[in-house]
N, C-alpha and C positions, 0 to 999 in steps of 0.2 A: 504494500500500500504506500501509496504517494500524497504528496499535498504540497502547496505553497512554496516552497523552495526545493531545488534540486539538491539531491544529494552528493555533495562532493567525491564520497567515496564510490560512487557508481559513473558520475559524471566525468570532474577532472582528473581524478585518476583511474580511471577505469583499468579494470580487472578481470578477465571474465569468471575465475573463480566465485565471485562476490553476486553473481547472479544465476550459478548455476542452479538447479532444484526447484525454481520459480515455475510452477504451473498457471500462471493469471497475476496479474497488476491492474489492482484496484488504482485510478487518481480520482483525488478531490479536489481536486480544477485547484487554478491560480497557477499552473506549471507553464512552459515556455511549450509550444508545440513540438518543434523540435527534440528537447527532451526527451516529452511522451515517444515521437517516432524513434529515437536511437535507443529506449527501452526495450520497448517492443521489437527492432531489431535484432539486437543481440540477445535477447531470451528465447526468440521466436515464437511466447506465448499468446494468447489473447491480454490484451491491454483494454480495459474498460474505464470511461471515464466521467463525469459530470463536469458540468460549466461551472467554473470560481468568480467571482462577481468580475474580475478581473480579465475576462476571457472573451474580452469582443475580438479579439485576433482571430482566434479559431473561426470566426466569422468569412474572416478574408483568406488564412490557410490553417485548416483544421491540420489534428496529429496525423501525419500519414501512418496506413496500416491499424490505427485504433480504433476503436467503438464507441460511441456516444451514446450512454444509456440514459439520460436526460427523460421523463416522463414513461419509463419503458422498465420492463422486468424481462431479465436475461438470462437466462439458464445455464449453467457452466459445470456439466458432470455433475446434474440434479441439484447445486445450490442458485436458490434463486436469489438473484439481487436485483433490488429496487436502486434507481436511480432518480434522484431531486438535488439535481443543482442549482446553483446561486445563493442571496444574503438578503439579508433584511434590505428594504429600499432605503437608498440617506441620499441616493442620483435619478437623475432621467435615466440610467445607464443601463444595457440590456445587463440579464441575471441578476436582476435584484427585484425583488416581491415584497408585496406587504405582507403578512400574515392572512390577511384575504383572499389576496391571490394562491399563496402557497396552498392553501384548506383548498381551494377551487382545481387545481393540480393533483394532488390527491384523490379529490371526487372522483376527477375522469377518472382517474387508477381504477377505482375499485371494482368493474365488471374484471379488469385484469388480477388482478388479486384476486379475488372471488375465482377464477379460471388457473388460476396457481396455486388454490390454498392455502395462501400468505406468501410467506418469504424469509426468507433464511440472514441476507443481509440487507441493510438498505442503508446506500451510499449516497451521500448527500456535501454537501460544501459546508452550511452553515451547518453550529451545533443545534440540538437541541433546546429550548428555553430551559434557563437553569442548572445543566449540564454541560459544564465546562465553557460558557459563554458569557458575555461582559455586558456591564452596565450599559456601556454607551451605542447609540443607536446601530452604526454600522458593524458591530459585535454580538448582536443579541441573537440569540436561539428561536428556533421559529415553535412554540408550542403543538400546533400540528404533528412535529417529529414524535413528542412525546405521545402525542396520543396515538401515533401508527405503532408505537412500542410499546404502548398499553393493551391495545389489540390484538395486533398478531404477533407479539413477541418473538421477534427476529432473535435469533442467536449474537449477530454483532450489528451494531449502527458504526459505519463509518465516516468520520467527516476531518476536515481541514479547518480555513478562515482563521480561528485562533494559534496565532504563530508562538513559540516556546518564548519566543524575547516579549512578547506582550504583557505576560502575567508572574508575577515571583513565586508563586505557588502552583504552576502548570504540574496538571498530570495528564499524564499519558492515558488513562485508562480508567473507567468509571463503571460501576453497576446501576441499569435501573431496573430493578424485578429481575426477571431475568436475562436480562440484555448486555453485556458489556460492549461499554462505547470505547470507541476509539478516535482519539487525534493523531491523525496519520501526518503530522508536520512531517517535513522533510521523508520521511521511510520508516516504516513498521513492516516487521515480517510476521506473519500470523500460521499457525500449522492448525489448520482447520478441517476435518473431513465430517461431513456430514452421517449422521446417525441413521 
């Protein structure tokens, strides 16, 4: 899993030891397109990703070879992951929502959930409300998240937006019920097989 900055140790000094065993790369948008394509490259896996508020680029030239799971649930060897990218709105800027709109995004979802019988993960940019998210407007968690993980209780919520240099008590990793969240800042490896 990726998010918001590149990783030096896969980027500038690349290695391919450092990426072997990787079956999928999650991104939680905010990465450089390019990036994403030499990921994806050199792993030769599927790369999946969400829009970061930051990501009117991909508009002009998306990741090449990746996947844009944006309003869509993707099946990857029976784990399904949900994709909702973008932030709270603080711009006119594409990928950023109210709270209103994000609930109205989900809505469409749910014939597709409903035909998936939930979801295993659901990767998104911003956090959660209240989950590892910040006071200030362009920081805030979108409540909707919490209630998709009240629901269908995904095994992991993945998300980015809150970078480690933002907060002095950043963690990595949070329970709510039974979901552990994830801030995929720069790279998290996760050994996950479905049950």
């Amino acid at each position: 899993m990726v998010a918001d900055e590149p990783c030096k140790a896969y980027w500038d000094y690349y290695d391919e030891t450092k990426l072997k065993g990787i079956d999928l790369i999650l991104s939680a948008g905010d990465l450089p397109p390019e990036y994403l394509s030499f990921l994806e490259t050199f792993t030769n896996v599927p790369l999946l990703y969400v829009h970061g508020n930051h990501d009117t680029k991909y508009d002009r030239r998306p990741p090449e070879g990746c996947i844009c799971i944006d309003d869509k649930i993707y099946v990857y060897k029976g784990v399904r992951i949900m994709g909702l990218g973008g932030s709270m709105r603080y711009n006119d800027s594409n990928y950023m929502y109210t709270e209103k709109e994000m609930k109205a995004r989900v809505r469409k979802m749910r014939f597709s959930l409903m035909m998936h019988r939930g979801i295993d993960i659901l990767l998104t940019h911003a956090p959660a409300k209240g989950v590892g998210d910040e006071e200030d407007l362009p920081h805030q968690g979108f409540q909707c998240f919490n209630d998709l993980m009240s629901r269908y209780k995904p095994a992991y919520m993945v998300h980015g937006h809150v970078h480690k240099s933002y907060v002095h008590n950043f963690e990595r990793t949070r329970q709510v019920g039974s979901t552990t969240v994830i801030n995929a800042y720069e790279r998290y490896l996760l050994d996950f097989e479905k049950t």
